[in-house]
N, C-alpha and C positions, 0 to 999 in steps of 0.2 A: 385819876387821870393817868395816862400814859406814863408819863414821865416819874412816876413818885412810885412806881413798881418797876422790878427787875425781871419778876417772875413769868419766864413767857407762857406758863398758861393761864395767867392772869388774861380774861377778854379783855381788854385796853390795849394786850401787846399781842392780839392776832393780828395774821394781814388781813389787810382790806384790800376787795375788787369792787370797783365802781365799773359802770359798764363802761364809759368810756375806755376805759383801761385796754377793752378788748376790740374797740371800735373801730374798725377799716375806714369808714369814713371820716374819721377825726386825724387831724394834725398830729406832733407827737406834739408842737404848742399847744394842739384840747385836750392832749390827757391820754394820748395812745401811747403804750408802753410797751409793746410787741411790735415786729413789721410785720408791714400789711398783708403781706402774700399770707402770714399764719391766720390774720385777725379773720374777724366777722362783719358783716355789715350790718349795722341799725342792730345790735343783738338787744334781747327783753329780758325784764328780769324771771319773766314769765318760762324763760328756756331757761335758764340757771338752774329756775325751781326746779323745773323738769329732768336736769342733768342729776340735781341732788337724788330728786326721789327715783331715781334708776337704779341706785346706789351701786354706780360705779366712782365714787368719789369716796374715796375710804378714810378722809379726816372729822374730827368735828368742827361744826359748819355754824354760821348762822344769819338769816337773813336781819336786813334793817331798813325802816323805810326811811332812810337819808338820802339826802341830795349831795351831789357833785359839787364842788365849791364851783368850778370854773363852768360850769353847765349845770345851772339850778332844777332844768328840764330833767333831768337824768335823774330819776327815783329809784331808789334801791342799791342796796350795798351788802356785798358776802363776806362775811368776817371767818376768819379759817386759823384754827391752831397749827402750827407747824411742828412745836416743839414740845415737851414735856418740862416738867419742872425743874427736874436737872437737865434742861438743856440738852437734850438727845430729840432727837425728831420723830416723830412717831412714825414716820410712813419714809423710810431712804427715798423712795420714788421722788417725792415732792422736796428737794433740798431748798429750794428758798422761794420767792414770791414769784419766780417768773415764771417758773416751772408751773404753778396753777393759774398762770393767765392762760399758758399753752395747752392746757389740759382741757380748760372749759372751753376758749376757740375751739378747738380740733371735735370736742363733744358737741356744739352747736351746731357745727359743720354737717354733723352726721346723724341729726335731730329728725323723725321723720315729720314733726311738721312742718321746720323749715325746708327740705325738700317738699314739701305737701305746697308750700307756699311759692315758692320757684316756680312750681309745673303751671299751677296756676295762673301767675305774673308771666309765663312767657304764653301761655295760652290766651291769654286777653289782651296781649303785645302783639298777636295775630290778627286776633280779631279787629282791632286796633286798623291794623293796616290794611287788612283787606277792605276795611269801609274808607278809610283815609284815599286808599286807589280810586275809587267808586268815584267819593266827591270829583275827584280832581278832573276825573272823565267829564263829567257833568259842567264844571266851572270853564272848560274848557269848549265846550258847545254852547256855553250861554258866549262866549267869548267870540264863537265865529258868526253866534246869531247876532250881536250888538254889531260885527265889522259889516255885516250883510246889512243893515239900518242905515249902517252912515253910507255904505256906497251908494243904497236907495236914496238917501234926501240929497246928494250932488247930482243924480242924476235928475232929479226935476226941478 
């Protein structure tokens, strides 16, 4: 257990990221631990993977398939050593847990699926609308043909 070691490269006393951690959409009451402006929306553990095996993350890492206490939904958890066993940190760049929430936001960001998935979602946000306009056209001719019916039955 956590608590019965000192030793921070004991895995017990890496940090952990839960995706919430990183999530734009959550409250800082669900678990958001960055502001929004850095965070991500809806991030997968599926892009973490993806940031890891790029290997621009230069610590040792390790996935887990744990849930979030406060969001049972939210699978998956990144456990990260920060420090060595005397207590020096392996990488100055990453000095404590915030710094690698900011790292993997800011990599998510710049993920070419998630771009790949944006262009997408705004491209079917079009499409979206341009048939949305169509109905409306449509709803609106059935609307002046029902008022054309009732003026017909007062007038006989």
């Amino acid at each position: 257990m956590a608590h019965q070691t000192t030793d921070p490269s004991n895995p017990h006393r890496w940090v952990t990221l839960y995706l919430p951690y990183i999530d734009a959409t959550k409250s800082q009451a669900e678990g958001r631990r960055i502001s929004k402006e850095k965070a991500v929306e809806n991030p997968e553990i599926k892009e973490i993977i993806e940031v890891l095996k790029s290997d621009a993350f230069p610590l040792p890492s390790k996935i887990e398939n744990k849930s979030y206490a406060r969001d049972y939904m939210a699978r998956g958890r990144l456990r990260v050593q920060l420090k060595k066993s005397d207590n020096t940190l392996i990488n100055p760049d990453f000095p404590d847990r915030k710094s690698i929430f900011m790292f993997f936001a800011s990599q998510i960001k710049q993920l070419d699926s998630r771009k790949n998935k944006k262009q997408k979602e705004a491209a079917d946000a079009n499409k979206g609308k341009s048939k949305a306009s169509g109905s409306h056209s449509n709803s609106e001719s059935g609307r002046r043909h029902e008022d054309k019916r009732r003026k017909n039955k007062k007038r006989r």
